[in-house]
C-alpha positions as CSV (number, residue, x, y, z in Angstrom):
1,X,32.7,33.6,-16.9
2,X,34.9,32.4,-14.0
3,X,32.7,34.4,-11.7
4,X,29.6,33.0,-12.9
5,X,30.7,29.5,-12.4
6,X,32.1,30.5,-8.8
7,X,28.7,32.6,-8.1
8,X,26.2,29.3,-8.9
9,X,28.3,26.7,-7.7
10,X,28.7,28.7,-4.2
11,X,24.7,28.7,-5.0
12,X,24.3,25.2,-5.7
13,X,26.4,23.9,-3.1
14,X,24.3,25.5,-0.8
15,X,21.1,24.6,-2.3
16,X,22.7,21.2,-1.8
17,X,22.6,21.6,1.6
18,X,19.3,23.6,2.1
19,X,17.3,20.6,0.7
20,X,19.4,17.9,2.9
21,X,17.9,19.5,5.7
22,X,14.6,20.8,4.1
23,X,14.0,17.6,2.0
24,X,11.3,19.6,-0.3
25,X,9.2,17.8,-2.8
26,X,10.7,17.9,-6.1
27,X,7.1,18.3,-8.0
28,X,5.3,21.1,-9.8
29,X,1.8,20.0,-7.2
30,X,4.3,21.1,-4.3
31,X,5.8,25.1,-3.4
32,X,8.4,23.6,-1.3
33,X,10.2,23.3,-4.9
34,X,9.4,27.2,-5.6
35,X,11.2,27.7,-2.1
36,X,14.5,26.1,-3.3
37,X,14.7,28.7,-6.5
38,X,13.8,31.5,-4.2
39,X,17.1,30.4,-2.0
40,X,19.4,29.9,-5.3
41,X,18.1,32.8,-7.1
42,X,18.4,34.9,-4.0
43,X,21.4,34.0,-3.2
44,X,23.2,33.7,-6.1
45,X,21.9,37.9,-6.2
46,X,23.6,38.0,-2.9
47,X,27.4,36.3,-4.1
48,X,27.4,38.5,-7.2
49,X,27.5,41.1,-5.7
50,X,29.6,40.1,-3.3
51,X,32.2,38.4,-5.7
52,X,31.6,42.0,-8.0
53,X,32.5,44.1,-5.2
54,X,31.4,47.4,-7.3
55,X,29.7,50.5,-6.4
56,X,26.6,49.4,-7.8
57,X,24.5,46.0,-8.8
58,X,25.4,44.2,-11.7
59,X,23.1,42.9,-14.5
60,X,23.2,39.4,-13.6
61,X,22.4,40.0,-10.1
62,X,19.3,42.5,-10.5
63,X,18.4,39.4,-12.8
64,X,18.4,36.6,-9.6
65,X,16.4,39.1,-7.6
66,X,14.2,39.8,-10.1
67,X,13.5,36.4,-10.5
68,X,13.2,35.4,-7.1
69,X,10.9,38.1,-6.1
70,X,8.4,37.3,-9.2
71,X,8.8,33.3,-7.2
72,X,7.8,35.1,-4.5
73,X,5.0,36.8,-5.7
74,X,3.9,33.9,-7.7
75,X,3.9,31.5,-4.6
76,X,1.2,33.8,-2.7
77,X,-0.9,34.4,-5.4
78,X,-0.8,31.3,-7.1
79,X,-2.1,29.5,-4.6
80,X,-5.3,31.8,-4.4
81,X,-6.1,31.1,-7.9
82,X,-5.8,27.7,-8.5
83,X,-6.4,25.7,-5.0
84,X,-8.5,29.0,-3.0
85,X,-12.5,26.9,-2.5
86,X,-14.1,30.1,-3.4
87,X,-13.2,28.9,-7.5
88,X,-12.7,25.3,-6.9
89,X,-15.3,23.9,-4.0
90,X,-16.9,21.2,-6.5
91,X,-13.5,20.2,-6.6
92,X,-12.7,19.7,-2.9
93,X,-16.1,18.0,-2.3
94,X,-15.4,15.3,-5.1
95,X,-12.1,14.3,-3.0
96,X,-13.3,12.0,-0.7
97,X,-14.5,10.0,-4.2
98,X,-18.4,8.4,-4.7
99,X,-19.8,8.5,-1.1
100,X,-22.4,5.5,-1.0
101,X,-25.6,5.0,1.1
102,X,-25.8,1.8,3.0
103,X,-27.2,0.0,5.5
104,X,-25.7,-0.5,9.4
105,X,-26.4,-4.4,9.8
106,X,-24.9,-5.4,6.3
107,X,-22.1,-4.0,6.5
108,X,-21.2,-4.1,10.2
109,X,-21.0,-7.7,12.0
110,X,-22.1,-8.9,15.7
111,X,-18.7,-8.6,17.3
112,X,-18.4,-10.7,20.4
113,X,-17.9,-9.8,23.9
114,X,-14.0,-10.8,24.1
115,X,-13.1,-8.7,21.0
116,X,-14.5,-5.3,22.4
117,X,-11.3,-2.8,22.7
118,X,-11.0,-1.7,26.8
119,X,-7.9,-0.2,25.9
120,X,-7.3,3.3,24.6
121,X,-4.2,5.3,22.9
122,X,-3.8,6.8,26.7
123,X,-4.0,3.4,28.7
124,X,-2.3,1.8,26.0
125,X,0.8,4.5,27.1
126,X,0.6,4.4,30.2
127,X,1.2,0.3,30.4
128,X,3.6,0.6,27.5
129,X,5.7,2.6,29.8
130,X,5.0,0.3,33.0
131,X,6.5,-3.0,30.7
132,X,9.5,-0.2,29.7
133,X,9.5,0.7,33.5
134,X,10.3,-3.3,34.4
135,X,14.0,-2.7,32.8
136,X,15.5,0.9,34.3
137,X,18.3,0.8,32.0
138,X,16.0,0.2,29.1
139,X,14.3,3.2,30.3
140,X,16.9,5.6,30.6
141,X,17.9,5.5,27.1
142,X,14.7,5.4,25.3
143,X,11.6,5.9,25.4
144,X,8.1,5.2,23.8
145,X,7.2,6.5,20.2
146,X,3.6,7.1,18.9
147,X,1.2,3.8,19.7
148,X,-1.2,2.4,16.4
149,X,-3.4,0.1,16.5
150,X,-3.6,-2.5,14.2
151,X,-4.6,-6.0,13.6
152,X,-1.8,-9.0,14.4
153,X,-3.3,-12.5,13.4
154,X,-6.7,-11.5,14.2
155,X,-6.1,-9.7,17.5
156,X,-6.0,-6.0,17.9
157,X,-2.9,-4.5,19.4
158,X,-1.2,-1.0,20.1
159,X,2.0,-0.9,18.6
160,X,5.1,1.7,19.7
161,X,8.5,1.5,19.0
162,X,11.5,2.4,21.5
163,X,12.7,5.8,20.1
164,X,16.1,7.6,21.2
165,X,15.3,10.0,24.1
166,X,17.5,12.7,23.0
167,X,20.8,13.8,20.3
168,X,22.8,12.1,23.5
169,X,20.8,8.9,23.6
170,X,21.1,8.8,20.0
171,X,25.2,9.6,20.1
172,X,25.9,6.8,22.3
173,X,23.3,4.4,20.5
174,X,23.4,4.6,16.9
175,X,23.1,1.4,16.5
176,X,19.4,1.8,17.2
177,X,17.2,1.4,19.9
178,X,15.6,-2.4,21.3
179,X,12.2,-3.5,20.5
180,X,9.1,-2.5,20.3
181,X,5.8,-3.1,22.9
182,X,2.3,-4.5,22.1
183,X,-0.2,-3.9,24.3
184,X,-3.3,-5.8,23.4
185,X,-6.4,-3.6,22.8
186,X,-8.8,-5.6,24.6
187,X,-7.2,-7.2,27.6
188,X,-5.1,-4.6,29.8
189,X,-2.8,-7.4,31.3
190,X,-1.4,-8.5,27.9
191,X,1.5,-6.2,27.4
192,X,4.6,-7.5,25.4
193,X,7.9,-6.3,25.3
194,X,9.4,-7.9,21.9
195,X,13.3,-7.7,21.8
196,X,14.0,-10.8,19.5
197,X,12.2,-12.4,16.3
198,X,13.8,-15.8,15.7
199,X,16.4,-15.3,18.3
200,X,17.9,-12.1,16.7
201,X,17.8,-9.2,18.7
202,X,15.5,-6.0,17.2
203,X,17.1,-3.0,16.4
204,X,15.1,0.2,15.3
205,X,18.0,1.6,13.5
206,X,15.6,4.2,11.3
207,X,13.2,6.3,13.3
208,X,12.0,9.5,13.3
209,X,13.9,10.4,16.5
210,X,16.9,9.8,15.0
211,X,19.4,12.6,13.5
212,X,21.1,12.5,9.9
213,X,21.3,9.3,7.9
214,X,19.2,7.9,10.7
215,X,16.1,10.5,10.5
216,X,13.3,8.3,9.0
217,X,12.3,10.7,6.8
218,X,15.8,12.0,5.3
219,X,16.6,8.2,4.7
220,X,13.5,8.1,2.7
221,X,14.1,11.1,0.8
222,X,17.6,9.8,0.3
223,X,16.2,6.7,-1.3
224,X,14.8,8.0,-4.3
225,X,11.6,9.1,-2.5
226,X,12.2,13.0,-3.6
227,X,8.7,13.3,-5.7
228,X,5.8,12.5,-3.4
229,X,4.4,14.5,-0.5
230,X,5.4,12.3,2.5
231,X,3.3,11.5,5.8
232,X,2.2,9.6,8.3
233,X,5.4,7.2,9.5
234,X,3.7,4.8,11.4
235,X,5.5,1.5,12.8
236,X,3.8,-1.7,11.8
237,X,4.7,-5.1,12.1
238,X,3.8,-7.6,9.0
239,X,3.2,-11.1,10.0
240,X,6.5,-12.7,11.2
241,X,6.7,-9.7,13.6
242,X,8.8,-8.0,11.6
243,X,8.7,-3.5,11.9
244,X,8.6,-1.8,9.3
245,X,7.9,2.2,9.2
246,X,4.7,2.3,6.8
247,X,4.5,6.1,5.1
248,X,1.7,7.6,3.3
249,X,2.4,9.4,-0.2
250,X,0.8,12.3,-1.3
251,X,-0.2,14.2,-4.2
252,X,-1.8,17.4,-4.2
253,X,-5.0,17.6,-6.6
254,X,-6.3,21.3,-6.6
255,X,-3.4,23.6,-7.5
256,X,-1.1,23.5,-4.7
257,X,-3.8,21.9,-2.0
258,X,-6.3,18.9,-1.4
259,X,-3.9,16.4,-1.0
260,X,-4.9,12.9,-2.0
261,X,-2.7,9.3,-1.2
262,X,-1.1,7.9,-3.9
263,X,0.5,4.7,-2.2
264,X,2.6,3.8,0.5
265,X,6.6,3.3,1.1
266,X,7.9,0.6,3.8
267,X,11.2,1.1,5.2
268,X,12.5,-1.8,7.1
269,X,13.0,-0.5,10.8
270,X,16.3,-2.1,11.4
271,X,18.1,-2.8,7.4
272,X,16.8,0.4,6.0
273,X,15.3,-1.2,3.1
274,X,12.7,1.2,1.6
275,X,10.1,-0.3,-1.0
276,X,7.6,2.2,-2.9
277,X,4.1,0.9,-3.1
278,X,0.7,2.0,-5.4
279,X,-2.5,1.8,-3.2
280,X,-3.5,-1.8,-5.3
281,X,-0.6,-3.7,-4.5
282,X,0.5,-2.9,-0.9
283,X,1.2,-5.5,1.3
284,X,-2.0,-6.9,2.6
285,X,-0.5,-6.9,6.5
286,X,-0.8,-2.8,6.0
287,X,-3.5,-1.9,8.4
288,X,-3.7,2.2,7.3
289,X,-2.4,4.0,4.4
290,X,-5.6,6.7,4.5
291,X,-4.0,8.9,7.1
292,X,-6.4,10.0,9.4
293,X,-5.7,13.9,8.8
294,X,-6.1,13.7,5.2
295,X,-9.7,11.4,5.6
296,X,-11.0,14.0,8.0
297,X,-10.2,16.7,5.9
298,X,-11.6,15.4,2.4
299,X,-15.2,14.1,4.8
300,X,-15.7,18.1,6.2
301,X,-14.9,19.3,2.2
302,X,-17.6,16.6,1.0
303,X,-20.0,18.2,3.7
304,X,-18.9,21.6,3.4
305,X,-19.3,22.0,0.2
306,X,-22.7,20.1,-0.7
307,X,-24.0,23.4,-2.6
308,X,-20.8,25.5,-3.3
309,X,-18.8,27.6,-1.2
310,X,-21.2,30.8,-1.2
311,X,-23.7,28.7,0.6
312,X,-21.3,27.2,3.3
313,X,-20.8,30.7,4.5
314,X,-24.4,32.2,4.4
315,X,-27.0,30.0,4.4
316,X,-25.2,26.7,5.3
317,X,-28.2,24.7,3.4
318,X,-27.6,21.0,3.5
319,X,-24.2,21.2,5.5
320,X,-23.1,18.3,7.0
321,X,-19.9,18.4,9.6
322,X,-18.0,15.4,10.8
323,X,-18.5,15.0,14.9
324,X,-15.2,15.7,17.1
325,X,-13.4,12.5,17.2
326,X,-12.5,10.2,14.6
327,X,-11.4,6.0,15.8
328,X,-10.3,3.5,14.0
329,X,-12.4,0.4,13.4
330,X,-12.4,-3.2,12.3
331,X,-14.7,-5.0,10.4
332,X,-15.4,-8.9,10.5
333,X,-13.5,-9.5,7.1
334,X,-10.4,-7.5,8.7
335,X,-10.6,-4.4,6.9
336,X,-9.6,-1.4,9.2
337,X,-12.2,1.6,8.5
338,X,-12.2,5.5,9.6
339,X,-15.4,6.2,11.7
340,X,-16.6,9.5,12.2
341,X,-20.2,10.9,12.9
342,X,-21.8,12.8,10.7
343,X,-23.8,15.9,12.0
344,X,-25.8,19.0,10.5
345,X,-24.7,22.3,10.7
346,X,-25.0,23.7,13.9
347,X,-26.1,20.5,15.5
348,X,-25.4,20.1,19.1
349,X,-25.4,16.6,20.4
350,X,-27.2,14.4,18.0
351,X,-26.2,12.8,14.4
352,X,-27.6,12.2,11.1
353,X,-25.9,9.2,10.6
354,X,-21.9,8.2,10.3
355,X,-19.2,7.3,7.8
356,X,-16.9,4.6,7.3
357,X,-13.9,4.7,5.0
358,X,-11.5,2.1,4.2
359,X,-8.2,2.6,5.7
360,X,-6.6,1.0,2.1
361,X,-8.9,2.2,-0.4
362,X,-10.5,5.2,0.7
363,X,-13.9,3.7,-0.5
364,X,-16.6,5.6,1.6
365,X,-19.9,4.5,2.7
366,X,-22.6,6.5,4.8
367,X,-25.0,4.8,7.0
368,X,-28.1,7.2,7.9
369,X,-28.4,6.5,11.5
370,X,-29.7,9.4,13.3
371,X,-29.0,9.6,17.1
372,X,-26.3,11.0,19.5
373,X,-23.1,12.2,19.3
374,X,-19.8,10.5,20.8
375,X,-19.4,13.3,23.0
376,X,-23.5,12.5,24.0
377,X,-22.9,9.3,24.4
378,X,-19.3,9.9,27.1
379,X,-21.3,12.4,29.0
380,X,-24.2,9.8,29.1
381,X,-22.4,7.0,30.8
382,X,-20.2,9.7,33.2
383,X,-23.9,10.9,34.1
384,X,-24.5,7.6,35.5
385,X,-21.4,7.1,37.8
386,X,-21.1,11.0,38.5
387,X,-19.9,10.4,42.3
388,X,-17.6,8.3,41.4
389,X,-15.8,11.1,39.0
390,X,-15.1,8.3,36.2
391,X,-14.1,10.0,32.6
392,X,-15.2,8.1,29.6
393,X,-12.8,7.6,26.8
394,X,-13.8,8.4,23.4
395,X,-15.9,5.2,22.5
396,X,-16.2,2.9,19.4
397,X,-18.8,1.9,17.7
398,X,-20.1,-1.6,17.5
399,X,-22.7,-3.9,16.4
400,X,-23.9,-5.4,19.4
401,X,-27.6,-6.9,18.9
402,X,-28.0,-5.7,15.7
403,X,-28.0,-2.3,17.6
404,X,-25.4,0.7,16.5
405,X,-23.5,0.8,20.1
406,X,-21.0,3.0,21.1
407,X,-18.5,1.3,23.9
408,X,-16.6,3.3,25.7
409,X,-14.2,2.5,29.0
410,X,-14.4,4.2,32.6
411,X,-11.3,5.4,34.0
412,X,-10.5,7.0,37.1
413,X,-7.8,9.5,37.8
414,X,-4.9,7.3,38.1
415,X,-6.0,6.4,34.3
416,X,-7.3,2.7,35.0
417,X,-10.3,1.0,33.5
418,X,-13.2,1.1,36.5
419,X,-16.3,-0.1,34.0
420,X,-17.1,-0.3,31.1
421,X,-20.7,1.4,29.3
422,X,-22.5,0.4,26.4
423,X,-24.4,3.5,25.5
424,X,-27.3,3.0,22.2
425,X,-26.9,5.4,19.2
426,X,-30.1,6.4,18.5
427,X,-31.1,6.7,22.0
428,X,-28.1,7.6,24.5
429,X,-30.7,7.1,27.7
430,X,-30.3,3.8,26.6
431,X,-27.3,2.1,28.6
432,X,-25.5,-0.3,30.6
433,X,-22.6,-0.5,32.9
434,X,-20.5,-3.1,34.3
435,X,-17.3,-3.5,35.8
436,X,-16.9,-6.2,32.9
437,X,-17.7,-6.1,29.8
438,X,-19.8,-9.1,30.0
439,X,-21.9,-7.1,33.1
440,X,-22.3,-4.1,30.8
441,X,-23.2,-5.9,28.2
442,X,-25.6,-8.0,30.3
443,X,-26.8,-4.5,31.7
444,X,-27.4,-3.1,28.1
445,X,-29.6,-5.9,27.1
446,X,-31.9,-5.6,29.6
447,X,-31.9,-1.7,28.9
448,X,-32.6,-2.3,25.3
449,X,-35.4,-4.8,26.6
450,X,-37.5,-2.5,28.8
451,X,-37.2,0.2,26.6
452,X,-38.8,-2.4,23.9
453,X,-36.0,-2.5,21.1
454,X,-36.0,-6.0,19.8
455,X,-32.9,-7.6,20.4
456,X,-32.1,-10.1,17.2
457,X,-29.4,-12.7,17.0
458,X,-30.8,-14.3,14.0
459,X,-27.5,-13.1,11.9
460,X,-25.2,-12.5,14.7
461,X,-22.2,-15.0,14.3
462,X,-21.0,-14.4,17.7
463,X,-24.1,-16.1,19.2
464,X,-24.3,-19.8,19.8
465,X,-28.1,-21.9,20.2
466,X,-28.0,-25.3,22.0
467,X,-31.1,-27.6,22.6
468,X,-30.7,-30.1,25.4
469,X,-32.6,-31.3,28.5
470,X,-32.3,-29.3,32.0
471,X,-30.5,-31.5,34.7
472,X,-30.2,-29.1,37.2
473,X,-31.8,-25.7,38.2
474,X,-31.4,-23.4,41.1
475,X,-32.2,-19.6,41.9
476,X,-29.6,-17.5,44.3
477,X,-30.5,-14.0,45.2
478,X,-27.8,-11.9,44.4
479,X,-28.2,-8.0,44.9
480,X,-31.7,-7.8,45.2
481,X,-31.9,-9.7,41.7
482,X,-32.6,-14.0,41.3
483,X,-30.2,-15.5,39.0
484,X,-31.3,-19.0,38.2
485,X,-28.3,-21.4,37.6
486,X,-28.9,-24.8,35.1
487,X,-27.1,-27.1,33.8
488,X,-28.3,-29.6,30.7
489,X,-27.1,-32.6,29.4
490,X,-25.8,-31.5,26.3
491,X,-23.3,-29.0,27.8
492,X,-22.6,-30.5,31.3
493,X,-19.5,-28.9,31.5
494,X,-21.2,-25.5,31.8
495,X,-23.2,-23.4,34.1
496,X,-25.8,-21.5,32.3
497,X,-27.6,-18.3,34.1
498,X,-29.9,-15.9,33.3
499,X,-32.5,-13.4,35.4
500,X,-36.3,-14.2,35.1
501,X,-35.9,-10.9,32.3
502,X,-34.7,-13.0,29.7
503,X,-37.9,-15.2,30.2
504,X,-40.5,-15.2,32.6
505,X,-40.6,-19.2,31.6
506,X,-37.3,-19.7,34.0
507,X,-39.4,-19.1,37.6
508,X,-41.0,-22.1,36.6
509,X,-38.4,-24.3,34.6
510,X,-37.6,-27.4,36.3
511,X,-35.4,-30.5,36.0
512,X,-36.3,-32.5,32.6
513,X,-38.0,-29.8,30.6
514,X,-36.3,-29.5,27.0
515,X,-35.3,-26.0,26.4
516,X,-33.4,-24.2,23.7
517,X,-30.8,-21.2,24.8
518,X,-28.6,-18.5,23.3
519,X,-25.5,-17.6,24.5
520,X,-22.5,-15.7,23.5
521,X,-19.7,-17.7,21.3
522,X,-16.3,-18.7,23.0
523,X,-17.5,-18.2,27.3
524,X,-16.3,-20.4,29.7
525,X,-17.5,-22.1,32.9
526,X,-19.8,-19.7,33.7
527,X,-22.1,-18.2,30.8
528,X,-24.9,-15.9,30.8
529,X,-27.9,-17.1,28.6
530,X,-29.1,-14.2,26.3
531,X,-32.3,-16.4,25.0
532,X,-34.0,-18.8,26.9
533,X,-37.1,-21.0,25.3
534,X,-38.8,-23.5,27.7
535,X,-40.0,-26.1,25.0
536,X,-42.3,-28.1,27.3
537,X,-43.8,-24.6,28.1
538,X,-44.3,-24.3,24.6
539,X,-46.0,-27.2,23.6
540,X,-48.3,-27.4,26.7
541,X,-49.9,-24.1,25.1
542,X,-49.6,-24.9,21.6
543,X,-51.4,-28.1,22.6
544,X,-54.5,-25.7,24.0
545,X,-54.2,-23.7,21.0
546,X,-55.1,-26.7,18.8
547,X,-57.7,-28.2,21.5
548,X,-59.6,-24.8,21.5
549,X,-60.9,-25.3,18.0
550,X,-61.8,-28.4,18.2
551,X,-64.0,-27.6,21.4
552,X,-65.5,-24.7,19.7
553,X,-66.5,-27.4,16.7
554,X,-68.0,-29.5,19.3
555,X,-70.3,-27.3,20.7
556,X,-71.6,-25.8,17.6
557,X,-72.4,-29.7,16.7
558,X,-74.4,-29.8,19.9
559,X,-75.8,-26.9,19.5
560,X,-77.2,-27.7,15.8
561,X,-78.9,-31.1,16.8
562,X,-81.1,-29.5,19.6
């Protein structure tokens, strides 16, 4: 007896140990439990025999092996049978949940010009570690951790925390590392090192470059969160600025495979405090709890496997494939969606349409839109500045005239933006560049306009339509094109211009004709005009629309008295 207390508690102990540094998930769903009996089985076979010290194996240790080879044996075929796709593709199609067919313009707003991200995952690096340059003894003992984007009263930002460079770093600073930086996603030069909240200093105690008590994910583990598949730790900041590490949770739903999120934990970056949430009653400042690996995986299972897993590797009938690339984008309500394109099998550079799926809920919507690819779409607008050696980052798509627009950035080698190009879904010929985003977008309109697209603003909120009287009007050749400058008395404070391809009615516009305009919400000084209506125009000829008839009537009167 004594030796079988001494064998498993040698076992035990060290089973301790193994899952303080393994940290395996204590569920049936999960083989990293499996594991653990493996260890204790095996090497509680291993003691007895060492504590027995006899010629040959005693009962009770032929026992552990015996057990922990049929583990063994069970963990490699087990997984065959119950989560292999060949038995259970229905199964790993129905992940991604009820995949509903919608329409482009309802769901997805106008977006205006000043929210359009410039700023990639890359750039956003790269600037992050310019701010972090600024302070060299900042620098030299930390450095910056994964950047997300999310959405901080209204305004899109990258968010990194400082993260210990190294064990040494982390030695001599466990008492965590300063701050965190936002860079904002659509204006390069707002970059923001935060140090303080409320005049306390910011201290990212719990991280995952930490060691020990400190690693994120053992501290986790160690509070209480020992039954859920853990992923994902991304730093977010809730709306006093607060960070918090925000962790997916997992559950796997076929066998020992096609994991599925359950809810979200929150560990407070500096106290530790760690919260467990269910997907319905997160904190509404959580941008993402749909990690981006697990969305991807459960879209190319719904495609996959449209008609069973036979026909995914003969005939591929009906296959659809998510494109290479997946961003994350915002809606007008605020809601953070998963975009990916969605192509045929074999397809090379166009699309069948695209998916969004909510970041929070995983509800998924497809819109059939067929046209070009993301990769299309870079290679398009490099095509255009090819001398210039410009690489395109992967764009976003947009709403921008009621058009499905992907908008991607121009950088050179040194990694800055250069331009920026607007490139059309369904036809990637269809482009414009800028070094602004108000010239590319400028650019694209009159792309979409010779092509013959009909550019609507009739439900586009970021598009504002004055009436007023024209005070002042004057063309200046610019470039080889005429930009007509007005002002009008119900806006003096602001220039308007516009080319004569907005309206052939500004050549002959002058001072004290009544027009109507659109023009995009929230410029400045300067605005371009993206409708222009000359009313006097307008009622000259709807004036000889109405006298025609009654000239016509006239001479048929005539004409009947002779």
């Amino acid at each position: 007896m004594k030796k079988f207390m001494k064998t498993y508690g040698v076992a035990a102990i060290v089973l301790v140990i193994y899952s303080f540094v393994k940290l395996p998930v204590l569920r049936l769903d999960f083989l990293s439990g499996i594991s653990m009996l493996v260890v204790f089985f095996g090497l509680s076979g291993v003691l007895d025999m060492m504590f027995d010290r006899g010629e040959k194996t005693s009962k009770i240790a032929k026992y552990n092996f015996t057990i922990a080879i049929v583990l063994i044996v069970y963990s490699i075929a087990a997984p065959f049978v119950v989560s292999s796709p060949i038995l259970h593709a229905k199964a790993y199609r129905n992940l991604i949940g009820e995949v509903k067919e919608s329409e482009f313009a309802k769901d997805v707003s106008p977006v205006s010009v000043n929210d359009i991200r410039l700023v990639d995952e890359d750039m956003a690096m790269k600037l992050g570690d310019k701010k972090l340059g600024e302070d060299p003894a900042l620098g030299s003992v930390a450095k910056l951790g994964k950047f997300h984007i999310q959405n901080v009263d209204g305004q899109l930002y990258w968010v990194a925390p400082l993260v210990h460079r190294d064990v040494i770093k982390w030695i001599t600073n466990t008492d965590g590392t300063t701050g965190y930086v936002m860079v904002s996603a659509s204006n390069p030069q707002d970059v923001r090192l935060v140090q303080e909240i409320d005049g306390k200093p910011v201290k990212i105690i719990y991280q995952p470059e930490a060691y020990l008590l400190q690693d994120l994910h053992r501290h986790a583990y160690l509070q209480g969160i020992v039954a859920d598949g853990m992923t994902e730790f991304s730093l977010e900041i809730n709306d006093a600025g607060r960070p918090y590490w925000v962790i997916s949770l997992y559950e796997n739903k076929i066998g020992y495979s096609g994991a599925n999120v359950t809810g979200v934990a929150t560990v407070d970056a500096q106290t530790g405090e760690t919260k467990k949430y269910s997907i319905e009653n997160a904190p509404k400042w959580i941008d993402r709890m749909q990690p981006e690996s697990i969305i991807v995986d459960q879209i190319s299972d719904w495609g996959l496997y449209v008609k069973g897993f036979l026909n995914s590797v003969i005939s591929e009938e009906g296959v659809l494939v998510p494109t290479e690339g997946t961003s994350l984008v915002y809606g007008s309500d605020g809601k953070a969606y998963w975009y990916t394109g969605i192509t045929s099998s074999g397809g090379d550079e166009s699309t069948i349409g695209f998916m969004l799926v909510d970041t929070r809920t995983k509800e998924a919507k497809l819109y059939k839109q067929p046209g070009a690819t993301e990769t299309a779409a870079m290679t398009s607008a490099e095509g255009k500045v090819q001398e210039k050696n410009y690489q395109a980052t992967f764009p976003v798509m947009y709403n921008i005239f009621g058009k499905p627009t992907y908008v991607s950035s121009l950088k050179d080698k040194a990694g800055l933006v250069k331009m920026v190009a607007f490139v059309s879904v369904e036809d990637f010929s269809v482009l414009g560049l800028g070094e602004t985003k108000e010239e590319a977008l400028r650019s694209y309109r009159d792309a979409l306009s010779s092509k013959g697209n009909d550019v609507k603003f009739e439900n586009d909120n970021t598009v504002d339509k004055i009436e007023g009287t024209v005070t002042r009007i004057n063309p200046d050749v610019n470039g080889g094109n005429t930009f007509y400058y007005l002002t009008i008395d119900s806006k003096q404070e602001i220039i308007f211009n516009a080319t004569s391809k907005v309206s052939k009615e500004l050549t002959i516009t002058a001072p004290g004709d009544k027009i109507k305009i659109s023009f995009e919400k929230g410029e400045k000084d300067i605005v371009d005009i993206i409708e222009f209506d000359n009313l006097n125009i307008g009622n000259v000829t709807d004036k000889k629309e109405e006298q025609a008839p009654k000239a016509n009537t006239e001479d048929k009167q005539v004409t009947t008295q002779q």
